[in-house]
N, C-alpha and C positions, 0 to 999 in steps of 0.2 A: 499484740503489743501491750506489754502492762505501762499503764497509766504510775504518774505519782503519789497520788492522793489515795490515802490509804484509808480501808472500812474496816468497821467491826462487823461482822458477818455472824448472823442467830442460823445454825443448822439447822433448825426447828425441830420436829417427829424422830427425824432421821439421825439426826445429831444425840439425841438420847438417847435411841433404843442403837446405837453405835456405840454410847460409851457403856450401855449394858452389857450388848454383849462381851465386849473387849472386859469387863471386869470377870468372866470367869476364868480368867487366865491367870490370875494373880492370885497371890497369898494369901495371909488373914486380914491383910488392910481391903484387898478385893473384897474378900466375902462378906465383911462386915459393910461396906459402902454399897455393896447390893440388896442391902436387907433397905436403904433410903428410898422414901418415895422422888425418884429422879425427874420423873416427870415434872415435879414441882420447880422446875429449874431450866436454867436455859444452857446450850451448848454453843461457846462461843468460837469463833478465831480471826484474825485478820489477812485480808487480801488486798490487794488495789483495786479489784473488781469480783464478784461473786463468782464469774465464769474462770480468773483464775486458781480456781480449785478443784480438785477432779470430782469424780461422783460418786467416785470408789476412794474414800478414804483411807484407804491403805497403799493407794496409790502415790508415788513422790512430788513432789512441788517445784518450781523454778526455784534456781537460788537466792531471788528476790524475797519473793514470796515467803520463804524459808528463812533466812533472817529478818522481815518484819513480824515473822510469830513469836524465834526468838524472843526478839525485842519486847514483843507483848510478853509473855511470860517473865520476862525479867522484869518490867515495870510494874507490871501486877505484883509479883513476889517486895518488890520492894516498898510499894506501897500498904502491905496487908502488914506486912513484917513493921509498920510504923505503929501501926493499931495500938491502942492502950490492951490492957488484957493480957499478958503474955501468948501473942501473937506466935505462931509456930507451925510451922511445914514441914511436912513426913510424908518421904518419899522409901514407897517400896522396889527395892531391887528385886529382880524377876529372878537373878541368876544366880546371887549370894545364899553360900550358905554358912552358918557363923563361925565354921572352921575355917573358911577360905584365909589364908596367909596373903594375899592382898589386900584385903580390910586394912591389914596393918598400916599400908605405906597411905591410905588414902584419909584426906587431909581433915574431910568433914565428917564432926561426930555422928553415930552409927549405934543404936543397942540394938539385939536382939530380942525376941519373942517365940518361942519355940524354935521351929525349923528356918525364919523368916530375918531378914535382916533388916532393917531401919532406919534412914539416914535422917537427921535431927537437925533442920533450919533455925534456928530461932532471932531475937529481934538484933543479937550483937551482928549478924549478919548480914544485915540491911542496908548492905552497900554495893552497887555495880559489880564489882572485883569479885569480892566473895561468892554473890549469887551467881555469877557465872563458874566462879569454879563449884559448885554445888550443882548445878546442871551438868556439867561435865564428869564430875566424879558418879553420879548415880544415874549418868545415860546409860540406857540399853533401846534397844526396840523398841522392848515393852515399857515404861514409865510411868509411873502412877506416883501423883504426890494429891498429901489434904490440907489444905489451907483451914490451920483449926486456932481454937484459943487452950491453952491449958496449959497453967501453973507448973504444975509437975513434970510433965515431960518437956517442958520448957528452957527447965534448969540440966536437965542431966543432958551429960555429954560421953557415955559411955554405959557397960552394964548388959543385965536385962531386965528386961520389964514385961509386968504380967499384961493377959490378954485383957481383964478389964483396964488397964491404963488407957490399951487402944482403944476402946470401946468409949470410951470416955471423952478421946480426942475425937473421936466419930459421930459422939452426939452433939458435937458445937460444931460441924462440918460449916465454913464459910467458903469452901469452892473446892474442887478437885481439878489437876490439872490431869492432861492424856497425851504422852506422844503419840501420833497418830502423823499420818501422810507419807509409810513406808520410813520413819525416822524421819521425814525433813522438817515435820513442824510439832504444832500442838493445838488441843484442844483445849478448854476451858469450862470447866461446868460449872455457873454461880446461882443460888438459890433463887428464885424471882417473889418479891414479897407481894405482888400480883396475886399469882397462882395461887400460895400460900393462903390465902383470904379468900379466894373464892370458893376452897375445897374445904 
């Protein structure tokens, strides 16, 4: 029976070296974000209880369950997206590729980077509405977005853009999010300035 009272739940070990592995499946926002020392951070999500989440993270979630992470992810998104800094979320699509003729119809801006396509959050998006359609238009499986600061990619809303640009959103990394739970939910990885000090 799930409870109401909803937690934030730290995956600990497990939860890190999960969203490790899961980054070698991705494109150049994966491979760049696996060059981060991860460990210096924590892997987040929320449940009503710890036990309602499986132990095989690939495994699916109650529907509850699945929209309270929702909801975290959107609350998160919209309170980063507040941040001074030009505040900005880049989500890589696992499945695009820059010829794809559905790009076209789909609502939120998108550049690419070589083979890899890029969908482009930034702060005029910072409202309920939007960010849900921005989780919907760049859902797949696989999901990977980086909660970054940068000027530049901030502003553009179409194009391409070189591989340092990404690299550059990669070194101000203030969280990466992960669908994960077979699609029903997500994960959360935010830097812990704990760690960070003691290493």
């Amino acid at each position: 029976m799930i409870s109401n009272a909803e937690h934030l739940v730290d995956l600990g070990d497990g939860g890190v070296e999960y969203l490790q592995s899961q980054l070698g499946y991705g494109g150049l926002l994966a491979k760049l974000l696996r060059s981060l020392r991860l460990e210096r951070g924590r892997v987040l999500t929320k449940a009503y209880k710890k036990s309602d989440l499986p132990e095989d993270l690939d495994e699916g979630l109650d529907p509850r369950v699945s929209r309270l992470q929702w909801e975290f992810v959107i609350d998160l998104m919209m309170d980063f997206l507040k941040e001074p800094d030009h505040p900005l979320v880049v989500f890589e699509h696992p499945f695009a590729t820059p010829d794809a003729e559905w790009l076209s119809i789909k609502p939120v801006p998108h550049v690419t980077c070589g083979d890899d396509v890029l969908f482009l959050v930034n702060s005029s998006w910072s409202d309920r509405n939007r960010i849900e359609l921005a989780l919907v238009s760049v859902g797949a499986q696989y999901e990977l977005g980086l909660l970054t600061h940068n000027a530049a990619l901030s502003q553009q809303t179409s194009g391409t853009i070189d591989p340092t640009q990404l690299e550059a959103a990669v070194a101000q990394v203030g969280g990466i999010i992960l669908r994960a739970f077979d699609a029903d939910g997500y994960l959360v990885w935010l830097p812990d300035q704990r760690k960070r000090k003691q290493r």
